[in-house]
N, C-alpha and C positions, 0 to 999 in steps of 0.2 A: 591382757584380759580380753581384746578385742577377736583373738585369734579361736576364742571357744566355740564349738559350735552347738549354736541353743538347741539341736533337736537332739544334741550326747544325752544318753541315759548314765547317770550318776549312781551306781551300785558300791554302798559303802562297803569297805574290808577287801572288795574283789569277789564276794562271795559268787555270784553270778561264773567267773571264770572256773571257779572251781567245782560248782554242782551242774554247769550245763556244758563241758567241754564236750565236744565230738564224741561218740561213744560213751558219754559221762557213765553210762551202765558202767564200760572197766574200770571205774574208780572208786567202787564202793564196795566191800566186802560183805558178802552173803550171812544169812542170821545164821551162823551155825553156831556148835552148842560153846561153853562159856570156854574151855579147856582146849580147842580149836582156834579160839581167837586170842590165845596169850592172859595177861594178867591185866586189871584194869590202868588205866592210866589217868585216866581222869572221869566226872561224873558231870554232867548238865543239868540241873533240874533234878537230880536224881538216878540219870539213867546216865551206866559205865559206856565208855570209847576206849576198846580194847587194844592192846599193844599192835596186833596182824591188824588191827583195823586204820591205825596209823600207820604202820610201813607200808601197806598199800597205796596209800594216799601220798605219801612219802616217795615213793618211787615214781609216782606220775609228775613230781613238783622240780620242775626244772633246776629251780634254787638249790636243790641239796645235791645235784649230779656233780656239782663242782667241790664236792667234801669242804663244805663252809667250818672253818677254826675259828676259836678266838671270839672276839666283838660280834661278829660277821656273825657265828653261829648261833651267838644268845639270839641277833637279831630276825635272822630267817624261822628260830624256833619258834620265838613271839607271834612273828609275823603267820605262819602254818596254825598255830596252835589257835590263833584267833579267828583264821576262816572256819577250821572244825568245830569250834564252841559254835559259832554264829551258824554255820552248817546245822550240827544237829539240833540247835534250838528251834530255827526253822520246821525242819523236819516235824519236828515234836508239834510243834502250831500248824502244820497241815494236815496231821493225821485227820483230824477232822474231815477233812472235805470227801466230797463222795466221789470216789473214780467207781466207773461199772466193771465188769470184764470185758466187754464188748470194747472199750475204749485201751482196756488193757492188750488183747489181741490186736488192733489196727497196731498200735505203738511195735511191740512185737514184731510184727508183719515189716514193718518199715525196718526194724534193725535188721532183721533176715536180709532184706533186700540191700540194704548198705552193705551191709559184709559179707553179700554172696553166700547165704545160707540156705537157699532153699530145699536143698536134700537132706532129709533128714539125717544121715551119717554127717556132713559139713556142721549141721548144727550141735550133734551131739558130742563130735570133737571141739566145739567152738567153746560148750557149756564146761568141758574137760579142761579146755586151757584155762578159761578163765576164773575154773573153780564154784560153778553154780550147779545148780538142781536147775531141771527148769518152772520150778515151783517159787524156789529162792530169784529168780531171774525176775519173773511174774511178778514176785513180790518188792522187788528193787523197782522196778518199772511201776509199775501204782505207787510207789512213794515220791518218785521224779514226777508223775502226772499231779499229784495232790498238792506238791510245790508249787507248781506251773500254774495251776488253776488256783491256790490260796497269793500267789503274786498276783496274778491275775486280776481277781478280787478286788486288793487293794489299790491297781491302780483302775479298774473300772471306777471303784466308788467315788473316785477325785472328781467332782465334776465340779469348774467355772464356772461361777457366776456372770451374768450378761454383766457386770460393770468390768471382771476379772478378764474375760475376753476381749473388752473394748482398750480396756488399758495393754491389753498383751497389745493390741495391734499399733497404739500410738507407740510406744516402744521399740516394737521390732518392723517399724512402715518398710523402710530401706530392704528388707529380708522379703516384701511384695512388689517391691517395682519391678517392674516390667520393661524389657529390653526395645531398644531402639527397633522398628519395623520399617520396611520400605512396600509399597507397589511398585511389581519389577514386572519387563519381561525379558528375556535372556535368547539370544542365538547361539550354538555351541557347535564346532565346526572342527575337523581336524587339518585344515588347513589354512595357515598365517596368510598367505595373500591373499584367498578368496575370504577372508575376516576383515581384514584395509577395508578391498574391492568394495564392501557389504556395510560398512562402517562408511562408507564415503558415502554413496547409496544415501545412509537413514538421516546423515548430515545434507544433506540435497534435498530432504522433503521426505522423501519414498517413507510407505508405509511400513512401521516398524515389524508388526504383527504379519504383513503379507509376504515381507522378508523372511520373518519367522519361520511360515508355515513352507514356503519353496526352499528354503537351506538350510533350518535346524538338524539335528542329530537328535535334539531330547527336546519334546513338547512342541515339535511341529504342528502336530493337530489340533492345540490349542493355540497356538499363535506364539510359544514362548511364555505364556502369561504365566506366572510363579501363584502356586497355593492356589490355582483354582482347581475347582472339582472335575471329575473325569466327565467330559460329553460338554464343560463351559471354557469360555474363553477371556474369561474378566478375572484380572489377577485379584487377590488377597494380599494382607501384610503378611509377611513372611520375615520370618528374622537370621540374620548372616549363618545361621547353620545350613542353611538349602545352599549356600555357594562354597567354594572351596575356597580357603583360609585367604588366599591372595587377590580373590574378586572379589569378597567380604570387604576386604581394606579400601579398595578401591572403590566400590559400590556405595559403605557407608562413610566416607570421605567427603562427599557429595554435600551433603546435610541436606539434599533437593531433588529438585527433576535434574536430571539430566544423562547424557550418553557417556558411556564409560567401554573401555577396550579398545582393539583386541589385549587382554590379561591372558599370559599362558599359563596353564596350571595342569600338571596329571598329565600331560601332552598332547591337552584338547587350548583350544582359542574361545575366549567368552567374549559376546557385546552384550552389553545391558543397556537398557532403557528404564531408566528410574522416570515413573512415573508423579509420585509423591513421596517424603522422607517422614514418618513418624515415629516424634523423639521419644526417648526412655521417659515415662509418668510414674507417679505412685498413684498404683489406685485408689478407689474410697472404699471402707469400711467395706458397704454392703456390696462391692463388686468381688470382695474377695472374701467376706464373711466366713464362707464353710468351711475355707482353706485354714484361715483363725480358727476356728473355733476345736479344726481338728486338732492343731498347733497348741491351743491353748487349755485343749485336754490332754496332751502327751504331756506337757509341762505339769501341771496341775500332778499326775500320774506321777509322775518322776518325782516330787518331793513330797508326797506322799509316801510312798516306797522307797523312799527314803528317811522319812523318819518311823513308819514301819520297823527298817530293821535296824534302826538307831534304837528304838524302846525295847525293839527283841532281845538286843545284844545286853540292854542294860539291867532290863530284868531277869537274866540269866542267872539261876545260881549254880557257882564254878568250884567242884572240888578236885584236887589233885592227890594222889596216889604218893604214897611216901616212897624216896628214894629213884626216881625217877629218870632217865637218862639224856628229857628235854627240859630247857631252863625256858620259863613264860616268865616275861619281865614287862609291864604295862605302866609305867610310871607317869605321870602328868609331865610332858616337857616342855610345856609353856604356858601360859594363861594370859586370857583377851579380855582382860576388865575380871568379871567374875568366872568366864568360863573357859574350862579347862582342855588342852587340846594333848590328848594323850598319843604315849611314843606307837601304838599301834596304827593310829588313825595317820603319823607320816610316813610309815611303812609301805604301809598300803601302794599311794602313787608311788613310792619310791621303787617295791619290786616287780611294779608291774611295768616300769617305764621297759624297753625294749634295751635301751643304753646300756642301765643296768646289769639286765640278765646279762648281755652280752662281756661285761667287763667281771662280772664275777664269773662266767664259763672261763675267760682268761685267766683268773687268777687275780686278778684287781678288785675283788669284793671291797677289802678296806678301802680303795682310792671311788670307790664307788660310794660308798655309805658318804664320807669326807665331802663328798663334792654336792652332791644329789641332796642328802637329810635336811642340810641346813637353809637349802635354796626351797627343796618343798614346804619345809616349815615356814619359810615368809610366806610364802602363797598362803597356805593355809591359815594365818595369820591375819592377813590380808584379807582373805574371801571374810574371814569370821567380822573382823570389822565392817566388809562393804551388809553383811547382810544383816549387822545390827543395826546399820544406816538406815537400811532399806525398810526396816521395822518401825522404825523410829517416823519415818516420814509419813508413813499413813496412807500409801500408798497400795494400790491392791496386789504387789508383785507375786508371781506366780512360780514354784517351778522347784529345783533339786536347790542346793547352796550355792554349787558354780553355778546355775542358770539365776538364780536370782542375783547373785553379785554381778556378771555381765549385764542383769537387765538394767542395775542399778548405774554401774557405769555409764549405759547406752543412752539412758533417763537423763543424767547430768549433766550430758556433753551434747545432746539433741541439737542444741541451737546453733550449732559452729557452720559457717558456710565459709568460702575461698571466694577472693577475687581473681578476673582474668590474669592480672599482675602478679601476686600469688601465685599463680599456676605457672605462668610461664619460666618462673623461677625456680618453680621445683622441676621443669621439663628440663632446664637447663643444668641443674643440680644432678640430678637422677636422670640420665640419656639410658644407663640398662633396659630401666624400667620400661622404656617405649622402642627399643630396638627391633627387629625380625633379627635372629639371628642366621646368620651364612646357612646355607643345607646344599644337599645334595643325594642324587642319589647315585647310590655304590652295591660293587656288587665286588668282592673280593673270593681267588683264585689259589688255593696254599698246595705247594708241590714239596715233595720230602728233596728233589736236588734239582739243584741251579739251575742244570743244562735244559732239564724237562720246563722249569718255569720259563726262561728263554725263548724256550722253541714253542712252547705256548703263545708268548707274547709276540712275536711274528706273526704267526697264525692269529690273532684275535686284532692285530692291527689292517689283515685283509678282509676281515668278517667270515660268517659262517652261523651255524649254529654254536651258541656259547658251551652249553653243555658236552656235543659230539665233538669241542675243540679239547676239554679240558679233560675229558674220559681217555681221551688219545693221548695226554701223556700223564695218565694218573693221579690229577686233579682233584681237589674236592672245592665245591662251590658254594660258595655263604653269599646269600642276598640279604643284607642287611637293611634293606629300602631306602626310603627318605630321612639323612641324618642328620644331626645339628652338630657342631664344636664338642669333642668331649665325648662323646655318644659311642665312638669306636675306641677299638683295642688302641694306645696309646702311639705306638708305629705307624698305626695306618690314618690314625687322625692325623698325626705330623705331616703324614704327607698328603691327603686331601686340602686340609687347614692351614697349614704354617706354612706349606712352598708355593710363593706368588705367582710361580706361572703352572700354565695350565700342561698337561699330557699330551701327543701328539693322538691324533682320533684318529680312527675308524668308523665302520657300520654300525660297532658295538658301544661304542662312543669314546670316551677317553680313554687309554690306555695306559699306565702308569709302567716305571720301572720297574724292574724287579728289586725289591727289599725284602733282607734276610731279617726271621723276626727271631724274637729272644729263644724262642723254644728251638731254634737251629732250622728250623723249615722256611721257606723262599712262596712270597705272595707276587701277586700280580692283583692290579686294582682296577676294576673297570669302572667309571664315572660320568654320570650324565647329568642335565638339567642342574650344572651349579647354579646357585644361587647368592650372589654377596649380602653380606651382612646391612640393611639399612634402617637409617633414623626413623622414623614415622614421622611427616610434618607436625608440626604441634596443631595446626586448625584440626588435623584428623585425630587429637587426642586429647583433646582442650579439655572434654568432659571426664577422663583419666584422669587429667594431672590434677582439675578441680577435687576429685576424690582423694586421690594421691595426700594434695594439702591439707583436707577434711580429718582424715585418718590422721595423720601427723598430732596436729591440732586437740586430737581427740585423747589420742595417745595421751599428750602433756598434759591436757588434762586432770587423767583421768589421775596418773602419778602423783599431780601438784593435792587433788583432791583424797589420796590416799594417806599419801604425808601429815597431811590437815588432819585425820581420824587420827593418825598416828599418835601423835601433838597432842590430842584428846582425851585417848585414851592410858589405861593403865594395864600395858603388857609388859610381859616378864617371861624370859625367854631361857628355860634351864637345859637346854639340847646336848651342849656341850661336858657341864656335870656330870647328867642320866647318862654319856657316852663311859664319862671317863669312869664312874661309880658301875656300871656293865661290864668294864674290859675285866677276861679275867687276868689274875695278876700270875705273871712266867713263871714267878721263880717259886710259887707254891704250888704243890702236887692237885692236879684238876681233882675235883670231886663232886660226886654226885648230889645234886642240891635240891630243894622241895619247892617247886614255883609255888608263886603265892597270887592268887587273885588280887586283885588289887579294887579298891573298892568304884563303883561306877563313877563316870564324871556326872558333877551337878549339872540338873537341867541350867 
């Protein structure tokens, strides 16, 4: 629970994916007359969704590319048929709003220029492919703006109260502190002895800053001094992004004043001079107020528009076309005390997850449905208990259903802190966690036969130019830069990572042997600036691992705490039934069935 991120926008159904995809224009099929667009299918409120007006829509939805049988198929049908209700009801609730034409041509103007249309012949083959007037186009386009502007609406009107902002911040404080800072000034040299020489020097007395300005490379003219302004010489806090990743370490290792380097990094030499170390704080309220309050209207926004198009979808009235060729199945598959959590609403995250799609494009739809349904329905089971907790408590929480059940979590577990002991035991537990892992940089050399890579490798162990060495025997060169374990093709990680000793160098730097790779082609490896894999002292991590335990702690919690609701309450979980009462059955001849609405869940 702890892994959501409070600033996700929560759009029930996935509707959002479906009416604002890139080009959303080619997803909607033009009002043409009734005998153009098929026989009806279904009705909203009154108004028909035409057969062509579902296969277009149908053809942009990845799910059906994998010709869905079986379970699989009632389920993606559900799953489609429910963005389209919830789609055009929408639609129907925005007509209302005022789009001008002025705002209609900018929109326009922006699609031209996406898809390279400004000639007028490009555009009128464009209106050709996609089957539009450009009248009909105008007129898709002001139905996508009056969506935009009636969403719009509903989350402008959300606005926090001053008590609903103060509590967002006691809540989310952690999501405001602010990073450890130092006063620094830094020398940056491209040569390790004159960096000693220079280091011995500012340990002797000699002026750090006067040093700076005679031997720098970067910020001479200010003495070295980090984060001051152009034309001053008096540093600022600055935070470990102004250094590179390995004088960061070293610098804020420190926890104080004092001299640090020479650190190589990039194949320049850093001294620092830590002046003063200021530690990570949470701020107060009003030092970060506006930043809340923006936070705490995007939330507010977000479960607003979200029960928006919960009340849209529920007031919908849904008829269906006899004889039909899609089955809509929306059955209640569980219930959380009184309320009821319908088989569409665990579709939803289930086909949007990315795993998913990807295991029904393979043909594993059913091992997907099996795995995925039953797990999203705890969650969602889950979230419904945290946010009737959250109700219950009196609390002013703010936000979508996931953003409130997180806050509620964050709420009940606030107080947990780590001791030094503590820490040092999960630093000893969990060493990944605080590693740098090995890197290097590589620059790999692939030749289609042996002898050429060879005689490559000769030639790059005298130096030269890298490129004019490898064009000479037909070379092609892949700089792959600074890599970590794992990060290269599988061959050539074994042999930067896994063989303990090193390549014999050159000017070019390490040289590696020639290895044949699987595709039949002969590489050559060039490698410089390894780096071994090391521990980070725990002093340099102490406030990590403190977290580290926080988290842990919080975690248990929060589960021991969910279990309790559980215990509490009265759920009833019919997933597996609604599966097995869906499949259709083999050995009877498929036939065309009449979905049936199914009536709304109770508030």
């Amino acid at each position: 629970m702890f892994g959501i991120n409070k600033k996700a926008i929560t759009i029930l159904f996935g509707l959002l994916a479906l009416a604002f995809a890139v080009g959303a224009i080619l997803l909607f099929t033009p009002q043409a007359g009734q005998q153009a667009r098929g026989k009806p299918v279904l009705w909203v409120n009154g108004k028909a969704v035409y057969e062509l007006d579902l296969l277009r829509l149908q053809g942009n939805d990845p799910l059906y590319a994998a010709n869905p049988q079986g379970l699989l198929k009632v389920l993606v049908d559900t799953h489609f048929l429910e963005q389209v209700i919830l789609t055009e009801a929408l639609k129907q609730d925005a007509a209302r709003v005022r789009v001008g034409s002025a705002e209609v041509r900018k929109e326009l103007d922006r699609i031209k220029d996406q898809f390279g249309l400004k000639e007028k012949k490009a555009y009128e083959q464009f209106l050709n492919q996609v089957g539009y007037t450009d009248a009909q186009l105008r007129a898709e386009i002001k139905t996508q703006l009056q969506i935009q502007k009636r969403l719009e609406q509903v989350r402008s009107a959300a606005k926090p109260t001053p008590e609903e902002v103060r509590f967002y911040f006691e809540v989310h404080q952690d999501s405001y502190k602010g990073e450890a800072r130092v006063k620094a000034r830094q020398i940056v040299l491209d040569d390790k002895k004159l960096a000693e020489e220079i280091l011995a020097k500012a340990r002797a007395g000699e002026d750090f800053a006067a040093l700076a300005k005679q031997h720098s490379k970067v910020g001479a003219e200010q003495g070295g001094a980090l984060g001051a302004a152009p034309g001053e010489s008096t540093p600022k806090p600055v935070t470990r992004v102004v250094f590179p990743e390995k004088v960061a370490e070293a610098v804020f290792a420190l926890k104080g004043p004092g001299l640090v380097g020479p650190v190589e990094a990039g194949g320049r030499y850093y001294l620092v001079q830590v002046e003063e170390h200021l530690p990570a704080k949470t701020p107060s309220f009003e030092e970060v107020k506006d930043q809340v309050e923006k936070d705490a209207q995007e939330a507010k926004g977000n479960g607003a528009l979200e029960t928006y198009l919960e009340d849209l979808r529920k007031k919908a009235q849904v008829r269906f076309a006899e004889g039909v060729s899609y089955t809509y199945k929306n059955p209640p598959v569980a219930k959380v005390n009184e309320k009821e959590i319908l088989l569409a609403q665990v579709l939803q995250p289930v086909f949007a997850n990315q795993q998913t799609a990807a295991l029904i494009q393979q043909g594993l739809g059913e091992l997907a449905v099996q795995f995925f349904l039953p797990q999203t329905l705890e969650s969602l089971v889950d979230r419904e208990l945290l946010v009737e907790a959250a109700k219950k408590s009196g609390k002013p929480f703010i936000g979508s259903k996931d953003e409130v059940a997180q806050a509620y979590l964050l709420y009940e577990t606030r107080d947990i802190s780590a001791t030094e002991e503590e820490a040092r035991k999960f630093y000893a537990e969990n060493p990944a966690l605080f590693t740098v892992p090995a890197s290097a940089e590589v620059v790999g050399v692939v030749f289609k036969a042996e002898a050429k890579a060879k005689a490559f490798r000769e030639a790059a162990l005298k130096g030269g130019d890298l490129q004019a060495l490898a064009k000479a025997q037909e070379g092609t060169v892949t700089e792959y830069g600074t890599v970590n374990p794992n990060q290269l093709p599988a061959v050539l990680d074994r042999l930067v990572f896994k063989v303990k000793e090193t390549f014999p160098k050159g000017p070019l730097g390490e040289v590696s042997e020639v290895v044949k790779l699987e595709d039949g082609t002969f590489a050559v490896l060039l490698v410089k600036n390894r780096q071994p894999e090391v521990l980070k002292p725990f002093a340099q991590v102490v406030e990590e691992a403190k977290q580290g335990v926080i988290n842990k702690k919080r975690q248990a919690k929060a589960q021991t705490l969910i279990q309790e609701l559980r215990k509490a309450a009265k759920v009833e979980n019919r997933l597996s039934q609604v599966l097995a009462e869906l499949t259709p059955k083999t050995e009877e001849k498929p036939q065309e069935t009449k979905p049936q609405e199914q009536a709304p869940a109770k508030p």
